[in-house]
N, C-alpha and C positions, 0 to 999 in steps of 0.2 A: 852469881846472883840471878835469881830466876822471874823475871818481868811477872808480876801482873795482870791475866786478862781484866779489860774494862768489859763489864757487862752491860749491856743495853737490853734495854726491855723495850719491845714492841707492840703500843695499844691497838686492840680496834681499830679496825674501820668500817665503813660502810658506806654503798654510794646512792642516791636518793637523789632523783629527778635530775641527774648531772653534777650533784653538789656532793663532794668527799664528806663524810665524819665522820669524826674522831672520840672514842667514849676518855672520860675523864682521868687524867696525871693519878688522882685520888679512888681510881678503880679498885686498885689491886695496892697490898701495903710494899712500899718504897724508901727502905730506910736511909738509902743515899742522899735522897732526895733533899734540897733544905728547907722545906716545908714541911715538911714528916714530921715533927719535934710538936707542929700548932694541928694541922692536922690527922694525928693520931688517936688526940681524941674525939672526933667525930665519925659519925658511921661511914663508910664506903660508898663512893659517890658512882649515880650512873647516870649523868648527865652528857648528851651530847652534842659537840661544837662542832661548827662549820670551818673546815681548817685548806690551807692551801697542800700542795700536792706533796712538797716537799718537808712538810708537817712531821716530826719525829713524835712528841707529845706534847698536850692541852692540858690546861688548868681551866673547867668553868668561872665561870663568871659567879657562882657561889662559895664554889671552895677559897676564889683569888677574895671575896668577901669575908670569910672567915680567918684568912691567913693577916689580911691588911687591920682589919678591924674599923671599924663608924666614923667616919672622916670628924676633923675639929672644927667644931662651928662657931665662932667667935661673935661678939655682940656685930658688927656690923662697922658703918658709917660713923663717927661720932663729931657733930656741929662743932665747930672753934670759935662761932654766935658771932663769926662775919659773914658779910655778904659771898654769894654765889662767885667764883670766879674772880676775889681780891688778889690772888698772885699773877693773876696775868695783867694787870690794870699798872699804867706807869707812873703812879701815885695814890698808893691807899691809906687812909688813918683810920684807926679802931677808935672805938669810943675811948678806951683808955691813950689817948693822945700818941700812942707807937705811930712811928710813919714807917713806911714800906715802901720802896720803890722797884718794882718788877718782881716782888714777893721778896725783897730780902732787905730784911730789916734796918732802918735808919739808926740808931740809938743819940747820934748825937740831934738829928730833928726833933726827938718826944716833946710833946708836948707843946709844938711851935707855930701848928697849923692844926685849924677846925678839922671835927670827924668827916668823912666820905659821907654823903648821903646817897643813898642808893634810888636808881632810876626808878619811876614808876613805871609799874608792870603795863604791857601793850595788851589790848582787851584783845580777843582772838576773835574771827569771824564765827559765825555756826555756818551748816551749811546752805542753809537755806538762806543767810545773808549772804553768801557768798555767792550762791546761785544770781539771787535779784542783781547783786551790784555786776556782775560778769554780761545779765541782758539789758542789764541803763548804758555798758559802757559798748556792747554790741552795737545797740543802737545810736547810740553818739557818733561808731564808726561811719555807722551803713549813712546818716543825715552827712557826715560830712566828704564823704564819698562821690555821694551825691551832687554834693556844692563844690568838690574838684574837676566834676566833667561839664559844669556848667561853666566854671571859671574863665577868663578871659585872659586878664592881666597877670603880669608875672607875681605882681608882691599878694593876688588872693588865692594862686598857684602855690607859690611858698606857705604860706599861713596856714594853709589847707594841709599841707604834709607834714608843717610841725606839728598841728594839733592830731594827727593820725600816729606819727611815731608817739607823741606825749599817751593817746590813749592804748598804742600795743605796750608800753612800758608798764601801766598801770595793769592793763590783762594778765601780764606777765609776771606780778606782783602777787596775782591772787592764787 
């Protein structure tokens, strides 16, 4: 019984500014190939890829377009018309009375405890508030700074460094 040669076919190349490439899989017709089948019917491609050294052959980035075909785009996200973040919470109730405890479902609670009321939302700074409240709390440091080098006694020593930590924690906030 007489082997088989494997034929291999060798694309292009060319080297440009130090960077190998390589002209396209869909150059030349290739019926081994298993993309041959989608694209054969399109015309003969002369696009070319940036490939590494040891590169046999490339399929561009349009041909692999026309072989995969327009990704599936699905509606998205869809609301379950609870709150943000109910399965992480260590007790939630829907308006329809279900309890939940770390997101999985009670069924013998339904119905046994009020719905979750959700937190009111924290109004956010802009930055210009942000800016102002950062130089009131500046200067609250720098005034009491001031009243620790003057201080004498240990308890207006202490007093002095609570209310300095209290205002780097607040800085730290913004």
């Amino acid at each position: 019984m007489i082997k088989r040669k494997k034929v291999t076919t060798t694309f292009k190349t060319k080297t440009k500014n130090g960077i190998r490439q390589m002209i396209c899989r869909n150059s030349i017709e290739d019926h081994n190939y298993w993309g041959w089948q989608i694209l054969s019917k399109h015309p003969r491609c002369n696009e070319w890829s940036e490939v590494n050294i040891d590169t046999k052959a490339v399929l561009c980035y349009k041909c692999v377009n026309k072989t995969v075909g327009p990704p599936e785009i699905r509606g998205g996200y869809k609301s379950t018309g609870r709150m943000r973040g109910w399965q992480f919470m260590k007790e939630f109730i829907d308006s329809q009375g279900n309890v939940f405890h770390k997101g999985k479902e009670q069924p013998k609670l339904k119905g046994t405890l009020n719905p979750t009321k959700p937190k009111p939302v924290k109004k956010k700074l802009s930055k210009l508030e942000k800016s102002e409240l950062r130089d009131k709390i500046l200067q609250q440091m720098v005034m009491v700074r001031g009243n620790l080098k003057t201080a004498k006694f240990k308890k207006d020593i202490h007093s002095g460094n609570v209310k300095m930590r209290r205002l780097t924690r607040q800085l730290k906030k913004l």
